[in-house]
C-alpha positions in Angstrom: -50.3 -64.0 -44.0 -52.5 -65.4 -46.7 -54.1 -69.1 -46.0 -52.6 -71.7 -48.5 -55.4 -74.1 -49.8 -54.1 -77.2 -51.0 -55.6 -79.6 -53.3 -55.7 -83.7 -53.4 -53.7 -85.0 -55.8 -54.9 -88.5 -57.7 -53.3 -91.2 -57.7 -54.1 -92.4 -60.5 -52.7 -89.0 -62.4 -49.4 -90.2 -61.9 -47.0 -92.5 -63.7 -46.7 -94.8 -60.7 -50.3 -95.0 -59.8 -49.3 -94.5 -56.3 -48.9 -98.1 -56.1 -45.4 -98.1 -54.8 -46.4 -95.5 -51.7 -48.4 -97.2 -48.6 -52.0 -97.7 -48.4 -53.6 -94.3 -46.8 -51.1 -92.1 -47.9 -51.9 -89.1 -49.7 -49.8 -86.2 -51.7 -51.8 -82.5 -51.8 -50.0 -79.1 -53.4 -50.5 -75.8 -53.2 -50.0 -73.0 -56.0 -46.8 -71.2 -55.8 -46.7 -67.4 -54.2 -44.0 -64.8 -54.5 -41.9 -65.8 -52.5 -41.6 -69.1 -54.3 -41.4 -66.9 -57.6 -38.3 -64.9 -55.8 -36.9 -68.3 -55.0 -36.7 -69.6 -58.2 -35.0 -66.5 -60.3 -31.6 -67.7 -58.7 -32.5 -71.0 -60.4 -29.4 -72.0 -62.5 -28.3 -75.4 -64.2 -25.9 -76.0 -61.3 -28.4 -75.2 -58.7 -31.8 -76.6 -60.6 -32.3 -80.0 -59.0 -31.8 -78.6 -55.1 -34.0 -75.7 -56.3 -36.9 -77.6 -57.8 -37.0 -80.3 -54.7 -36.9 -77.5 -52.6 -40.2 -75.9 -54.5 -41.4 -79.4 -54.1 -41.2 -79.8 -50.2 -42.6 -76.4 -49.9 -45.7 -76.7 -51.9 -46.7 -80.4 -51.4 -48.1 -81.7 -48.5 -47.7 -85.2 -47.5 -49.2 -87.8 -45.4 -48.0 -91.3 -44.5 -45.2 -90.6 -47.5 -41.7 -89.1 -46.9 -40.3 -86.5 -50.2 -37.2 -88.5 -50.0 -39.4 -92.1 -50.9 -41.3 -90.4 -54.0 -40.6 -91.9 -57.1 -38.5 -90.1 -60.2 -41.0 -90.8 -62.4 -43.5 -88.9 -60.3 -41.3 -86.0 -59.6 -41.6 -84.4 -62.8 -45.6 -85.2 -63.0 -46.0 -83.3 -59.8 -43.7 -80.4 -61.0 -46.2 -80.1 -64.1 -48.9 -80.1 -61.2 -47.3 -77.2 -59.7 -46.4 -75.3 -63.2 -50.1 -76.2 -64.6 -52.0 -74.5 -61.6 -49.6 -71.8 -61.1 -48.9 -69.8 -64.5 -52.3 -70.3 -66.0 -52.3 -67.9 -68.4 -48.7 -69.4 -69.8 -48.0 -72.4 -68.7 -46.7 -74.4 -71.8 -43.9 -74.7 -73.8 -42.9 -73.2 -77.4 -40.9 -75.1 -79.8 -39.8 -73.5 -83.0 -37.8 -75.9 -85.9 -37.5 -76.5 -89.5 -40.2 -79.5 -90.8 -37.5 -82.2 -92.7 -39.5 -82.7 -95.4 -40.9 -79.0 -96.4 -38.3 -77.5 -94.6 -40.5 -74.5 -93.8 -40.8 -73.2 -90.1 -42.9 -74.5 -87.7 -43.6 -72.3 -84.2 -46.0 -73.9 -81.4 -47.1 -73.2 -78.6 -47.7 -76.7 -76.4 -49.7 -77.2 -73.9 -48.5 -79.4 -70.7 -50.8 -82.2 -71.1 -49.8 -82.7 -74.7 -46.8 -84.3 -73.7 -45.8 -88.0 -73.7 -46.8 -89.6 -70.8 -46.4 -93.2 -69.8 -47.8 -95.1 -66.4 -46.5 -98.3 -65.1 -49.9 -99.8 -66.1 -48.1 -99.7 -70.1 -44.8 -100.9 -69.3 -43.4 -104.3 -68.6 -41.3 -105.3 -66.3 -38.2 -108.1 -67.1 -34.7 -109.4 -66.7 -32.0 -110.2 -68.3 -28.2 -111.8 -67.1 -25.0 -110.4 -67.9 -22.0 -111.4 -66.3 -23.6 -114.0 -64.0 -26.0 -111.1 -62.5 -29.7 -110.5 -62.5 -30.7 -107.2 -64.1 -33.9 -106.0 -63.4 -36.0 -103.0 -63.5 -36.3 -100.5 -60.9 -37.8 -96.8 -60.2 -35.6 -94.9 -58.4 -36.6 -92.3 -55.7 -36.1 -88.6 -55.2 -33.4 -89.4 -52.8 -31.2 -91.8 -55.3 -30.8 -89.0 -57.6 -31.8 -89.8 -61.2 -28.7 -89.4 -63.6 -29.2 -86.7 -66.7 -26.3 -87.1 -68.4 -27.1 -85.8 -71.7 -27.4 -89.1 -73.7 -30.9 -90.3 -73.6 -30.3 -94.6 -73.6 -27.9 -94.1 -71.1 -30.2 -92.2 -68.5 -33.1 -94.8 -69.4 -30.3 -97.8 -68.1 -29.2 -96.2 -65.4 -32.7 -94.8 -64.0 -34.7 -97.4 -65.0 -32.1 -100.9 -64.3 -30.0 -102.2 -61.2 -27.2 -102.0 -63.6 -25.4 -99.1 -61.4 -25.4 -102.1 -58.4 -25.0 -105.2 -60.0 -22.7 -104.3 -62.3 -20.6 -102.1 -60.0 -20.7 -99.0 -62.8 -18.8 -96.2 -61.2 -19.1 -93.8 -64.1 -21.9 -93.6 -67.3 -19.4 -94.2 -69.4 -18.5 -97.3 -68.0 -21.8 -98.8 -70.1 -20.4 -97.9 -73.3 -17.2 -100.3 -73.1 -19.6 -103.5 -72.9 -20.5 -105.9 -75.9 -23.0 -104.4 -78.0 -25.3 -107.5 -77.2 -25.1 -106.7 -73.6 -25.5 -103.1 -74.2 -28.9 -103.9 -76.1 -30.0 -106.3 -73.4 -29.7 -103.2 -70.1 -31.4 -101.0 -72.9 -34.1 -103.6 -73.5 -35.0 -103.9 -69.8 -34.8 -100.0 -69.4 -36.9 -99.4 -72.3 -39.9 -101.8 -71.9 -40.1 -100.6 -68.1 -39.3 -96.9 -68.9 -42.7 -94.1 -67.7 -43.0 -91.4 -66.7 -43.2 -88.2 -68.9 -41.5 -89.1 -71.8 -40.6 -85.3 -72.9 -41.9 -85.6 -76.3 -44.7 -84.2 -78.6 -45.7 -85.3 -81.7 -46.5 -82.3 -84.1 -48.6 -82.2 -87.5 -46.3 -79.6 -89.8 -49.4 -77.2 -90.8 -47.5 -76.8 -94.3 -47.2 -80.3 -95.1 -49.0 -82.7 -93.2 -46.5 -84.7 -92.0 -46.7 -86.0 -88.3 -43.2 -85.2 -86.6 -41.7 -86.5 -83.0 -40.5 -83.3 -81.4 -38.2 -83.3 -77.8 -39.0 -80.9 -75.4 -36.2 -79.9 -72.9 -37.3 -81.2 -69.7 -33.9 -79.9 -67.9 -34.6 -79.2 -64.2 -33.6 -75.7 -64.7 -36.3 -74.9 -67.7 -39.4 -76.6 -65.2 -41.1 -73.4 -64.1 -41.8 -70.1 -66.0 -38.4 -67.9 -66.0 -39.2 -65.7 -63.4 -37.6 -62.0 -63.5 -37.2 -60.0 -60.0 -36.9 -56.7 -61.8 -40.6 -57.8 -63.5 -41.9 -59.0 -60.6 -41.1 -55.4 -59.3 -42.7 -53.4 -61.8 -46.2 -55.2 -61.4 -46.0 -54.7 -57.6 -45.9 -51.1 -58.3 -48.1 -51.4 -61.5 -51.1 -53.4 -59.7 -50.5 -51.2 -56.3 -50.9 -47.9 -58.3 -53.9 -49.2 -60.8 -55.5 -51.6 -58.3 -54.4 -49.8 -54.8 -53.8 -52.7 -53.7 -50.4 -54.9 -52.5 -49.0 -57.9 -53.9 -47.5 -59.8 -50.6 -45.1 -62.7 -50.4 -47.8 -64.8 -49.6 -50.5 -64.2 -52.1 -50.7 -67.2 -55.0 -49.5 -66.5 -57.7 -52.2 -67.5 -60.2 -54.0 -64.6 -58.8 -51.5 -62.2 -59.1 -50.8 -63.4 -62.5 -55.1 -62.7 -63.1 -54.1 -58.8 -61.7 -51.6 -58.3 -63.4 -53.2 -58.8 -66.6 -56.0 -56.6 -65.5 -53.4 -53.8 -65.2 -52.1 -54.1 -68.7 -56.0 -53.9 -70.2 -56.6 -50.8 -67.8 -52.8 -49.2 -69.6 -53.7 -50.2 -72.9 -56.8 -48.3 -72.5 -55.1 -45.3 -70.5 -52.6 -45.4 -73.7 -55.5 -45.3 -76.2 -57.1 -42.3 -73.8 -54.1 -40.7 -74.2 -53.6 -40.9 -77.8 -57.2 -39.7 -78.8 -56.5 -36.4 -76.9 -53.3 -35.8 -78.6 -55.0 -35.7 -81.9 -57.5 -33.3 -80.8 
């Protein structure tokens, strides 16, 4: 079985600033392996949240901290943790869309840390009363579930407010029925206290100049690199037959992903081989 190092993560890397986990706790992670990989290709949008906490407990290792008390807004930082140190050949995101104003195509290729990010260190913290109740701002934990339904200002009130409690909201929909002065006022408090990775990038159109605010889908079940059993297969074989060697459950995958690209140079040039002595 192959040793799994794991590596200190900072505090201060995260939107919380570990300031809401006790003094002398800490939060290390390991690179996934195989058998996380094999995990994962069952990942599905029903399934994604389960899946994802599961990776989490398995490659992060905790002290003084339980999973269930880590923060929402730390949960998809530490994910990007995972993703960054893992695939790092291709561990990005690629957005293709239509510029607005030149209307010509733009394809990029964006890199993790490009992404919107926002500690608790920018964001302030307030209240407002509706209905004779104090709303305030909170950060939810792993365990409270984070809501994703769809619409973004009514995940930022109901992740980022007491609204759900104080208000006694039994479905999301249950927001959109109050005044619009009161709806402002939950959205005001969620906004202003509202970090985290903000799953947004802003892009310069290389046609026309223009600076554009582009969403990236931060669903659970688009997190990690889609991972293929029947590819994960063929560079077993691939790396056991050009490398003589065997990919095991256990080995990380960052170094599998470094032999695997070995293999393809050593086909590539095995093709090239083969194509000179044809014309011959």
């Amino acid at each position: 079985m192959t040793e799994q190092n794991y590596f200190n993560v900072n505090y201060e890397n995260l939107p919380s600033l570990g300031r809401y986990y006790k003094n002398g706790s800490s939060i290390k992670f390991r690179i996934l392996n195989i058998r996380d990989l094999k995990f994962l290709a069952a990942i599905n949008k029903d399934n994604s949240r389960e899946m994802v906490n599961e990776i989490l407990r398995r490659c992060l290792l905790l002290d003084k901290v339980k999973f269930e008390e880590l923060l929402e807004i730390d949960r998809l930082s530490l994910v990007f943790y995972l993703r960054t140190n893992t695939f790092q050949l291709s561990n990005g995101y690629r957005t293709e869309f239509n510029c607005p104003y030149c209307h010509n195509k733009v394809i990029r290729d964006i890199k993790l840390p490009e992404i919107a990010t926002r500690n608790i260190d920018d964001c302030f913290i307030s209240e407002e009363r509706i209905h004779g109740k104090v709303i305030s701002a909170i950060y939810k934990k792993i365990v409270d579930n984070a809501y994703k339904t769809g619409e973004r200002d009514l995940d930022t009130i109901l992740n980022f407010t007491n609204c759900e409690k104080e208000l006694k909201i039994v479905d999301p929909e249950d927001l959109l029925v109050l005044p619009a002065d009161e709806y402002a006022k939950l959205l005001s408090v969620a906004e202003r206290a509202r970090c985290g990775v903000l799953g947004y990038v802003d892009i310069t159109c290389p046609s026309c100049g223009r600076t554009l605010r582009v969403g990236i889908d931060l669903a659970d079940e688009t997190l990690f690199n889609k991972v293929s059993i029947v590819q994960m297969i063929k560079n077993r074989v691939q790396v056991n037959k050009y490398c003589g060697c065997d990919i095991s459950d256990d080995m990380p995958y960052n170094e599998v992903e470094i032999m695997i690209a070995y293999v393809n140079e050593l086909i590539e040039k095995e093709a090239e081989m083969m194509q000179k002595k044809s014309r011959r």
